[in-house]
TORVOLO-655878 format. One record per residue: residue in three letters; x, y, z of N, C-alpha, C, CB in turn. Coordinates in steps of 0.02 Angstrom, whole numbers, plus 50000, padded with zeros to 5 digits. Each point is the difference from the previous one (the first is absolute). Glycine has a CB too. Example, Ala and Ser with C-alpha at 12.3 -4.5 7.8 and 13.67 -1.06 7.14 Angstrom:
BEGIN
ALA506604971650390499555005950000500455006050000499054994150062SER500775011249902500425005950003499615005550037500594996849892
REM end
This chain:
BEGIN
UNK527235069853564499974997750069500555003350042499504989049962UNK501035012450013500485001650022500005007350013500434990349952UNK499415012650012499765008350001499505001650081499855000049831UNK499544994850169499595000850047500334997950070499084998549911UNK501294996950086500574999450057500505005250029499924990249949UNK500205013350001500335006150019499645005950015500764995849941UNK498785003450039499335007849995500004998750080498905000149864UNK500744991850148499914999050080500505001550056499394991849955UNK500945006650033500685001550037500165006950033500394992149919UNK499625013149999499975007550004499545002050051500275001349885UNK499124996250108499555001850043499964999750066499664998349920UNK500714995450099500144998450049500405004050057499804991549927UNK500695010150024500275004150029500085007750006500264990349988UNK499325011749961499515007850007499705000450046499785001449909UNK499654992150131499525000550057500755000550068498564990849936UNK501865004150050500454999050043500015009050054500764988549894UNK499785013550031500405008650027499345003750000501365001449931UNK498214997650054499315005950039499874999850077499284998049893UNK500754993150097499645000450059500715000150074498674992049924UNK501915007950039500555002550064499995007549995500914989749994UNK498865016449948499855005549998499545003950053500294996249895UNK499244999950124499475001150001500004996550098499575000049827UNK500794997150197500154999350065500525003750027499594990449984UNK500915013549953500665004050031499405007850008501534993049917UNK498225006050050499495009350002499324999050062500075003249826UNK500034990550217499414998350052500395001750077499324988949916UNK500485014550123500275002950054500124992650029499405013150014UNK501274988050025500114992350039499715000650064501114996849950UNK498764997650060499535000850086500625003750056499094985649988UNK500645017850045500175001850054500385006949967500014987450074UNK499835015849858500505004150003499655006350001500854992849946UNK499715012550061499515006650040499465002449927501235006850106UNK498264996749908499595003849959500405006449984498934995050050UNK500795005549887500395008249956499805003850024500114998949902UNK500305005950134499975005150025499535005549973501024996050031UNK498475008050013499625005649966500435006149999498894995450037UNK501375005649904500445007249999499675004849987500874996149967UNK498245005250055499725004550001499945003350086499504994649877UNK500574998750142499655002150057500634998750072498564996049931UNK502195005450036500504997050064499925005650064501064994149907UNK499214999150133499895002350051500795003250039498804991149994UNK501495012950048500645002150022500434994550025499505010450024UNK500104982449979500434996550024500144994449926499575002650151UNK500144998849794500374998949947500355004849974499334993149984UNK501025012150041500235005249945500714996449983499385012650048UNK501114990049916500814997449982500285006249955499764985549992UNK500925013250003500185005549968499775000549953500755000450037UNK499025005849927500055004449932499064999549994501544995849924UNK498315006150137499365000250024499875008750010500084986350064UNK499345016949920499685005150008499685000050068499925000649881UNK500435001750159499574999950086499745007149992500884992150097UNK498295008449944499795007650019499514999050069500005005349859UNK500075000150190500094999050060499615005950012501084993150014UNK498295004849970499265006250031500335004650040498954991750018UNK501065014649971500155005050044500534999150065498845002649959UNK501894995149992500564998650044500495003649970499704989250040UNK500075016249909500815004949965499885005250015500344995749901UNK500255008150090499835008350005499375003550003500874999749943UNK498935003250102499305006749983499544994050007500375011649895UNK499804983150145499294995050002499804994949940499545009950062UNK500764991249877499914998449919500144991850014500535013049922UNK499154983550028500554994750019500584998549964499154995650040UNK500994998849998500824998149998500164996449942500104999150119UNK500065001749810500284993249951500765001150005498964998949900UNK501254995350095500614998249954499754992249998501135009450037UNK499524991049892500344994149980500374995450048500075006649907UNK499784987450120500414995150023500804998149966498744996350029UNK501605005349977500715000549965500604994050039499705015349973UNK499914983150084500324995950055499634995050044500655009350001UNK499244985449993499834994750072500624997450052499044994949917UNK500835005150114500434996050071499574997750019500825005750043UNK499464987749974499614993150045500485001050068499644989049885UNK500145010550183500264998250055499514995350038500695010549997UNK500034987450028499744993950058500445001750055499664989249922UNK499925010050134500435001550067499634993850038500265015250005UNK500074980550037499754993650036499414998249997500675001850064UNK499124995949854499354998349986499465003349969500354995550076UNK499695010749942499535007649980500365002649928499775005150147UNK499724996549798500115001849949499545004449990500544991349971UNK499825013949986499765006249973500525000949941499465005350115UNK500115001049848500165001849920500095007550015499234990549919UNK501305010950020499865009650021500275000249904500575006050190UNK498775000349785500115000049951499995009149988499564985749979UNK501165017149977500115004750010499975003349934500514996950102UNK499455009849893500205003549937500275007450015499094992949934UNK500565012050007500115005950011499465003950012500874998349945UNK498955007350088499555005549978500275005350036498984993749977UNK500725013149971500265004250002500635003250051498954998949943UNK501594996650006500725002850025500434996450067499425011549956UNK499814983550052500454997650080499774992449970499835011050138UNK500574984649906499624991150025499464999250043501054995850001UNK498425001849964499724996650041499804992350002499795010850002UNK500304987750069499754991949992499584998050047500964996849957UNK498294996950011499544998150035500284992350022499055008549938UNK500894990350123499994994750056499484995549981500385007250091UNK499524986649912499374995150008500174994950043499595001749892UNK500114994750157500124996150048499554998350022500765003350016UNK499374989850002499024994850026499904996049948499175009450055UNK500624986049935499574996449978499175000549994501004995350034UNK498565002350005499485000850006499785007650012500104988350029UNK500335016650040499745005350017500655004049970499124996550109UNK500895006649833500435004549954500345005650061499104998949869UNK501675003050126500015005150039500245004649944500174994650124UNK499835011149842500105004349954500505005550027498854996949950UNK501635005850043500095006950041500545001549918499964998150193UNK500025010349792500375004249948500355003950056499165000949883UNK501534999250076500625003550022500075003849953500544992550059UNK499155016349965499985005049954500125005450042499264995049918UNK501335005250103500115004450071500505003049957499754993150127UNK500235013749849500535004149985500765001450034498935003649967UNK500714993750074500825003250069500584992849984499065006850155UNK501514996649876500384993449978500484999450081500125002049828UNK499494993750220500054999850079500444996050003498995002250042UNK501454998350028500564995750022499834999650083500985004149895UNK499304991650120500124998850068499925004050037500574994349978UNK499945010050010499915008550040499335002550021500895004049928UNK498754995150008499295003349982499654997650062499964999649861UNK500004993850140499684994650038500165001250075500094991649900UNK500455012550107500154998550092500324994250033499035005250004UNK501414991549924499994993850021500654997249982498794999449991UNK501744995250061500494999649974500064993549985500375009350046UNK500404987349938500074993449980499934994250059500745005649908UNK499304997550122500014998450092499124997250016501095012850045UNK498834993749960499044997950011499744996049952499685010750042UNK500454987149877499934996049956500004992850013500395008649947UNK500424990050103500174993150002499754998550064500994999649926UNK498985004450122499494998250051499494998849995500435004150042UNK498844999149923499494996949982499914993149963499865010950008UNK500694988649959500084992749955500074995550039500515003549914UNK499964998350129500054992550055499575000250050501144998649992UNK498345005650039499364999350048499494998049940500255010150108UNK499994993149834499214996549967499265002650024500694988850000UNK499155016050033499405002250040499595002849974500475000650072UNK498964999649912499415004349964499855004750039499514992049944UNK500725011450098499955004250054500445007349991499794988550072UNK500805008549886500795005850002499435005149945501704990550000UNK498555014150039499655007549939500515004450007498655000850017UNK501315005149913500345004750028499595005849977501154994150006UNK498745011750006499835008349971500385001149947499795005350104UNK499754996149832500345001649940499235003249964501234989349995UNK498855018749981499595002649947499215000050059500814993749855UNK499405007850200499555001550048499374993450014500325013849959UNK500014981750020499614992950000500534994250043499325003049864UNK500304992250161500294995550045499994993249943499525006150137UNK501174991649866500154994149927500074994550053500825006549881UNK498814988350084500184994150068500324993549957498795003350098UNK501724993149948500454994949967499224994349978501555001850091UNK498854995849855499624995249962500244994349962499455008849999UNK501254989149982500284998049984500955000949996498674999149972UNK501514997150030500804999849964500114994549971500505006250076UNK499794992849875500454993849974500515001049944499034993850028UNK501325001149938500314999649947499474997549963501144999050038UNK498985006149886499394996349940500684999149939498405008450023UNK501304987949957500234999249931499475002449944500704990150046UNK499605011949897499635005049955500394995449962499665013650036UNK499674987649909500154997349903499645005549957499884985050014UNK500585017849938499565005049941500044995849950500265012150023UNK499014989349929500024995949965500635000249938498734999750046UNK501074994249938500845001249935500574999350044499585010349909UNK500534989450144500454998350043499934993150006500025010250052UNK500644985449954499814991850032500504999550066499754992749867UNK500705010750169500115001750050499975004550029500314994649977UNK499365003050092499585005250066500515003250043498964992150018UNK500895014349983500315003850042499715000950075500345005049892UNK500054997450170499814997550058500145009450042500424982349985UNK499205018350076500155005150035499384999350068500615007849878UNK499564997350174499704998650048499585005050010500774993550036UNK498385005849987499645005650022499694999950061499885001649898UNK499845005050126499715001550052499415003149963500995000850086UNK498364995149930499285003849986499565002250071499934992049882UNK499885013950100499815006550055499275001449977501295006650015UNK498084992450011499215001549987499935005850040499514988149984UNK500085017549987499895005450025499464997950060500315007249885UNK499564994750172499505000650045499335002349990500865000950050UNK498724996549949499205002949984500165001949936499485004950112UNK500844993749822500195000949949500264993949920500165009550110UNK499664993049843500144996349940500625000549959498915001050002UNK501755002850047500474999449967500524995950035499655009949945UNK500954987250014500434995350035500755004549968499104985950006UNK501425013850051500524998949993500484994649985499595007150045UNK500984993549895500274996049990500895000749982498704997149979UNK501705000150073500595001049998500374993049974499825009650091UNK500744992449866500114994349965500605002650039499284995849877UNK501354999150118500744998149991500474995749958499645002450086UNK500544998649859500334993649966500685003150021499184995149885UNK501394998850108500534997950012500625008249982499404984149967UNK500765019950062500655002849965499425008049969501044984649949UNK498445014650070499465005049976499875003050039499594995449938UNK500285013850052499535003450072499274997150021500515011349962UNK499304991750089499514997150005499495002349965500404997150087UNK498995002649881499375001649955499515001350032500274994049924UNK499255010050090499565002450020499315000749940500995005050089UNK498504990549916499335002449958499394998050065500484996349843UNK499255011750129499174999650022499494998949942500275008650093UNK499144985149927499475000549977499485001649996500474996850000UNK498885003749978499265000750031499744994849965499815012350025UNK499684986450015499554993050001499465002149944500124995850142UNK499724998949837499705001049940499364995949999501095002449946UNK498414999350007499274995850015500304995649946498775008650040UNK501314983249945499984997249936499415002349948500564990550063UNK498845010649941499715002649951500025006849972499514992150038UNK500815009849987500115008149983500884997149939499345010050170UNK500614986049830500614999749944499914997749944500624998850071UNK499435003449858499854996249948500654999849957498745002950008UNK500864988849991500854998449926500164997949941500324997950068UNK499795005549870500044999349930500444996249975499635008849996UNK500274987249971500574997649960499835000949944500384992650062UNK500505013349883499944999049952499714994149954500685007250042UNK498944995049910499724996449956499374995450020501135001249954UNK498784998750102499244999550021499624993549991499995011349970UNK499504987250007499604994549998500444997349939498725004150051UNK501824998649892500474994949956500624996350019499635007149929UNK500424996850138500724996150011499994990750044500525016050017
REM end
């Protein structure tokens, strides 16, 4: 009798740890669905990601690298990602921004531009910042750049747990898909990158190890 008392028991508690097994391996409500790593999209990419960019490299070819870098920024509310690597011999890095309507632009501009370049001094910088006007333009690369933003953003790379901070001026080409972008951090020259606008479907993104990881 005593044997069968314990047999029961055992059992009891065999059904017990299955059946807490067997609710830890059941998706909890509300939680996100597993990602299709066949089919990501540019606004899932992250570092140590395979980006390629339909007929955006040299000779028209397209564009891969390795993601080697994310930055998160936020500037008064507005967030965007910029995820960077190498190809052939230089940096390049793709922009993503929007939510619903994706804005894409690659910074693959060989030249390495300054202020000078631009026509433009520290003067005309802080004046547009304080009118704030979508109107201020200036002539640069035989195209008319029109003001579009300024602020302070704060930036996070990943693996980083404190954000670094600096100030920009963003510049949209006229009848055009490229944007200017002037940064300033603290005790730093000023930075100069051009982008071009990008179709989101014209970008595809790998992650090592694929449908196992």
């Amino acid at each position: 009798m005593a044997n069968l008392i314990i047999l029961a028991i055992l059992i009891a508690l065999l059904v017990i740890v299955l059946m807490q097994l067997f609710k830890k391996s059941q998706p909890s409500a509300g939680s996100n669905p597993p990602q299709d790593l066949a089919n990501l999209k540019v606004s899932d990419a992250r570092a140590g990601d395979v980006i390629s960019i339909a007929g955006a490299g040299d000779d028209l070819n397209d564009l891969d690298f390795t993601s080697d870098r994310l930055t998160r920024y936020e500037a008064s509310g507005r967030r965007w990602f910029e995820l960077s690597g190498g190809y052939r011999e230089r940096r390049v890095a793709l922009r993503v921004a929007g939510d619903d309507e994706l804005e894409v632009h690659l910074h693959n501009d060989k030249r390495s531009l300054s202020l000078e370049d631009l026509g433009l001094a520290e003067e005309d910088l802080a004046q547009m910042d304080e009118r704030q006007n979508t109107a201020d333009s200036f002539e640069f690369d035989d195209k008319v750049w029109l003001y579009r933003r300024s602020r302070e953003v704060k930036a996070w790379r990943t693996g980083q747990t404190q954000s670094s901070s600096f100030y920009y001026w963003e510049f949209h080409e006229q009848g055009g898909n490229r944007l200017l972008e002037i940064r300033k951090s603290e005790a730093e020259p000023f930075a100069v990158a051009a982008y071009t606008g990008i179709a989101p479907g014209d970008v595809s993104v790998y992650r090592p190890g694929g449908l196992t990881s």
